[in-house]
Residue, then its C-alpha position, 0 to 999 in steps of 0.5 A: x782497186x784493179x777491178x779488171x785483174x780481180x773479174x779475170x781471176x774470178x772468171x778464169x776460176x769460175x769457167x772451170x767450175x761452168x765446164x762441169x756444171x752437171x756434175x757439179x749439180x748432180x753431186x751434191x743432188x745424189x749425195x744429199x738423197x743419199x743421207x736423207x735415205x740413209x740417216x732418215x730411214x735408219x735413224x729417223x724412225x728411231x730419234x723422234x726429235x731434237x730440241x723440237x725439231x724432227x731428226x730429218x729436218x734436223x739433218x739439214x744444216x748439218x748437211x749444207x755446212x758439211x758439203x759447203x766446207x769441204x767444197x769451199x776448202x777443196x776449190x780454194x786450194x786446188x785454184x791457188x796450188x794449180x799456179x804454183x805447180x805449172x808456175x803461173x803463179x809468178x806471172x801473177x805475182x808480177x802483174x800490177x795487182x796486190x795481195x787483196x785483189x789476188x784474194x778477192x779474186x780467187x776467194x771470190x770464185x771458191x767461196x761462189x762455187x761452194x755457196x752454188x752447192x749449199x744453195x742446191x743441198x736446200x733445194x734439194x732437203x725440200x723434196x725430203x722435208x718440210x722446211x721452214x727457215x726461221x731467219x733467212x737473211x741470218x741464215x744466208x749470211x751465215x751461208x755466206x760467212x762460212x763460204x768465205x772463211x773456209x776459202x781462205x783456210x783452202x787458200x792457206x793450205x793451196x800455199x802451203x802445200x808442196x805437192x798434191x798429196x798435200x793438198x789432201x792431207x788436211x782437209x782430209x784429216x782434220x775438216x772433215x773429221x772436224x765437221x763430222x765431230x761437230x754437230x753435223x748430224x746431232x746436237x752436242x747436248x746429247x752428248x755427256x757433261x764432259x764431252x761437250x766440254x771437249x767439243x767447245x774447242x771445235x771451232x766448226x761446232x759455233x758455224x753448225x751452231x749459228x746455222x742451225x739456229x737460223x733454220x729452227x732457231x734453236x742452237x747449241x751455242x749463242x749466236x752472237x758467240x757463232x758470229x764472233x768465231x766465224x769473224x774471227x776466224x776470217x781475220x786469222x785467214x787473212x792474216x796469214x795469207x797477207x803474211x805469206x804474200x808479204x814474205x814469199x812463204x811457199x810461194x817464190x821458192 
């Protein structure tokens, strides 16, 4: 294992992110006061509780996996896609360093960065409510799973993407409406008989589900049934990324 290579990638992606740590910081800051203002003013007053949480506290999972998958994604995308678009990427490709190297390195630093986000959304839904985690080693696990899956679907789009309006696209027009639609910011049992049959096939409602559970321990979906899709959807990940890399997909052209 060429630990060497893999700490380079790692700390070439990570000074990017150092470099505009206060905004960094102060993002995900104002963006969670934000919902905690709005949904909590608006909806809180008027949803007393779900599933014997208060609306509020309610809120926070939900907020911590919709910032945490989008940043996962974004940072994946964009460190992969930057070689390609100056053509770095072929320097890399050939240096003596393989496909899982490659991964650990760029993964590494994207799934880092975004878990820094959903750390700091705690920190900051504390100020708003008092939370008490249920299950914290569950709960940073499932933090840290989903860091790591969603890397890899950016990593996936940063290849697959031709251009930088492409690299919007998807996380554009899928995640985030995914993510919206899956449990965010309401349990799916609320929803009627027909729908949360629907919202089963989202593949974010079993991430929100498992998360949930580990703050109140209460969650819309087994949680053994949570961990088999996150496992599951991380060993697709890797498929494909060892699939493009052992063939040149997007990537030699």
């Amino acid at each position: 294992m060429n630990w060497y290579a893999i700490r380079t990638i790692y700390f070439f992606e990570m000074n990017r992110f150092f470099r505009t740590l206060k905004q960094s910081f102060l993002s995900p800051v104002l963006s969670t006061s934000l919902y905690f203002v709005v949904f909590g003013a608006a909806l809180g007053s008027r949803i007393d509780q779900i599933e014997g949480v208060s609306y509020v506290a309610f809120l926070v999972p939900g907020l911590i996996m919709l910032s945490v998958i989008t940043q996962a994604t974004s940072n994946a995308a964009f460190g992969i896609h930057l070689p390609k678009y100056t053509g770095t990427i072929y320097e890399l490709l050939s240096a003596p360093v393989n496909t899982f190297e490659i991964i650990l390195g760029y993964i590494g630093a994207a799934a880092s960065k975004a878990l820094f986000i959903g750390l700091v959304i705690l920190a900051t839904s504390t100020i708003f409510v008092d939370l008490t985690i249920a299950h914290p080693v569950a709960m940073m696990t499932i933090l840290l799973l989903t860091c790591i899956s969603f890397a890899l679907f950016g990593f996936i789009i940063g290849i697959w993407a031709i251009n930088f309006e492409q690299l919007q696209l998807i996380p554009l027009l899928v995640i985030t409406p995914l993510v919206f639609l899956g449990g965010s910011f309401y349990s799916i049992s609320m929803l009627p008989p027909l729908w949360q049959k629907i919202t089963l096939f989202n593949p974010v409602v079993y991430l929100i589900s498992g998360f949930r559970w580990s703050f109140f321990d209460a969650s819309d979906v087994p949680i053994t049934i949570s961990l088999l899709a996150i496992s599951g959807f991380i060993i697709l990940c890797l498929w494909v990324i060892f699939w493009m890399f052992k063939t040149g997909y997007r990537l030699r052209s």
